[in-house]
N, C-alpha and C positions, 0 to 999 in steps of 0.2 A: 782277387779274392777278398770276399772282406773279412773284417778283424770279427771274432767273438763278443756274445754280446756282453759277455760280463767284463771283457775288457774295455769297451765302450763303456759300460756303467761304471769303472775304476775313473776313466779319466773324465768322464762327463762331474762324479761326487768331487774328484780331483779338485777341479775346476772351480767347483763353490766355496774352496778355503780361500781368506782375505789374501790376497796379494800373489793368489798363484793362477794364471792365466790358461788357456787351452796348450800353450807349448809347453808350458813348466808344466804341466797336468801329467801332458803325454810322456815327459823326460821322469816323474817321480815315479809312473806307474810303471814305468821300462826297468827304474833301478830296482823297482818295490819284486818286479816279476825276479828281475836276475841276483838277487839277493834273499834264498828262502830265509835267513835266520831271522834278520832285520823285519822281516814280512811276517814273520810267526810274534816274534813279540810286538808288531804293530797291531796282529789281530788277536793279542792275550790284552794287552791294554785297550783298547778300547769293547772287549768281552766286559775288563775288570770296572771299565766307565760307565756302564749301565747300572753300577751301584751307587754313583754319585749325584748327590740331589743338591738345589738350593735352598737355605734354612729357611722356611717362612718369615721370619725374623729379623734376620739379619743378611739375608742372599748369600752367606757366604757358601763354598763348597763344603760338602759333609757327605758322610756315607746313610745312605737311606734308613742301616737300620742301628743307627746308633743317635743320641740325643746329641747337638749341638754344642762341641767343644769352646765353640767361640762366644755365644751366648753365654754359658752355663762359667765362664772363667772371665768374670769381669773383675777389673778393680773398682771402677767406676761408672754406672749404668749412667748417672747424669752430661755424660759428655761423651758424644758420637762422633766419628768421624765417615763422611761419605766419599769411598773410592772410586773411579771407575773401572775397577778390574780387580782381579785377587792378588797380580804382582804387587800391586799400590799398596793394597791393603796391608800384606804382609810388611812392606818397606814402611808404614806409619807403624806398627807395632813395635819393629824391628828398632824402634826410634825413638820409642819410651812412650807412646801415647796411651795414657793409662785407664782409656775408654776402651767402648766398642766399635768396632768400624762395620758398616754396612754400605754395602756393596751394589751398587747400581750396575755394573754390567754396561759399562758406555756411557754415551752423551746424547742430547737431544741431538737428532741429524735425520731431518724428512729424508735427505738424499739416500739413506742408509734404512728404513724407513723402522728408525729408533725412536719411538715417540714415548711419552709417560708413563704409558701400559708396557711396554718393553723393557722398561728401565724399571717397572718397579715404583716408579716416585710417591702413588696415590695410595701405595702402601706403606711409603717410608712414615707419616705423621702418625701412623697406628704402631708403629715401633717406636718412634720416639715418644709415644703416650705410655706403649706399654714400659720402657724402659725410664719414664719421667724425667727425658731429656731438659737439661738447662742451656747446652752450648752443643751449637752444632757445627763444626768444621768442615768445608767443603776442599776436598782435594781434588780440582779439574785442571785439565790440559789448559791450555794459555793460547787460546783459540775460538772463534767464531763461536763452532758448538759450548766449547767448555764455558764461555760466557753466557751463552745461552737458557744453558740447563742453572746456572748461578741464578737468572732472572725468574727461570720456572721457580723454581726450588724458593726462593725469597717473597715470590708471591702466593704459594702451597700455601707457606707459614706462617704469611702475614699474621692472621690471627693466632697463634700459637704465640706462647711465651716463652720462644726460642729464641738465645741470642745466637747469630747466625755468622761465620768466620769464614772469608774466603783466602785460601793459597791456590794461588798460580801457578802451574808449571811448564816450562818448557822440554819437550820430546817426552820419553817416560818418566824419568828418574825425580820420583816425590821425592825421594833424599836429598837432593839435592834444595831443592824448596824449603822441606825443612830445615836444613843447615843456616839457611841464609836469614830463616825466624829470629824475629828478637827476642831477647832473656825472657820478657814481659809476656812473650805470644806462645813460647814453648813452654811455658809455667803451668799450662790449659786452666787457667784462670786460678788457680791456687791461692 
C-alpha cells in the first residue's frame, strides 16, 4: 500500500532543508506525525513566518507591516557591516558595532547556485549611498566562497569611496573574530 500523498509531500519539502537528507526527512516527518503538539506549534510558526520580510535596505528580517527597526535605530549610518546570516549580524551588534549591518543571506557559491542576485550584492552600493557609507566591514566565513564574495564585493566598490575591512572567520561564531580584533580595528575607525 502506498503512503499518502501529503505524507509524501512532508518528506519530499522535508528533504530540501540544508543538511537534512531523504532518511532524516522520513525520521522528522514520523516524529512530526507522532507528536501533535510539537506539529501544532511548527505549523502556528511558520503561519506566523509569512509575516516576515527582508528590509529593502538593509536585508535584515522585519515584520512586513511595521517600518524597519534596524534601519531606523542607527548610531552610525557611515559605517556598515556585511553578515552572511542574521546570527552574525546579531553577534556584530551584540559586540558594540555602532553601525548598521546588512545582511547578504550567504556567500558567493555556483554550487549552491548563490550568485549576486541572490545575495543581494547589486543592491548593497545603493544602501551604502543611501546610508553615505564611509567604512565597510566585511564579516565572511574563512573559506573558498567567503573569499570569493570579499573579491566580488571589493570590485562592486572599486569606484566607491568606501574604505573596505575584511574579518575572517572560522565555523560560525563572528564573536570570536571580533575578540581577536585589535584596539585600533574595533575602534570602527573613531
Amino acid at each position: 500500500m502506498t503512503q499518502p500523498a501529503s505524507y509524501q509531500h512532508l518528506i519530499a519539502t522535508l528533504d530540501q532543508l540544508p543538511g537534512i537528507g531523504p532518511q532524516a526527512a522520513q525520521r522528522l516527518t514520523d516524529w512530526l506525525l507522532a507528536t501533535p503538539a510539537v506539529r501544532q506549534s511548527l505549523q502556528q510558526a511558520l503561519a506566523g513566518a509569512k509575516t516576515i520580510i527582508r528590509c529593502p535596505t538593509c536585508r535584515r528580517y522585519q515584520l512586513e507591516s511595521d517600518a524597519c527597526g534596524h534601519c531606523a535605530n542607527l548610531d552610525r549610518s557611515d559605517l556598515v557591516a556585511l553578515a552572511v546570516d542574521e546570527r552574525s549580524a546579531q553577534q556584530i551588534k551584540d559586540r558594540g558595532f555602532p553601525g548598521v549591518c546588512w545582511v547578504s543571506h550567504g556567500v558567493l557559491s555556483p554550487v549552491n547556485q548563490q550568485g549576486p542576485r541572490e545575495l543581494g550584492l547589486n543592491a548593497l552600493s545603493d544602501s551604502l549611498a543611501t546610508w553615505q557609507c564611509q567604512q565597510l566591514w566585511l564579516f565572511l566565513p574563512d573559506s573558498v566562497e567567503g573569499r570569493t564574495t570579499e573579491m566580488f564585493i571589493n570590485q562592486l566598490l572599486s569606484e566607491a569611496e568606501v574604505e573596505v575591512h575584511s574579518v575572517f572567520y572560522s565555523g560560525n561564531d563572528v564573536a570570536i573574530a571580533m575578540e581577536s580584533m585589535s584596539a585600533e580595528e574595533a575602534s570602527w575607525g573613531d
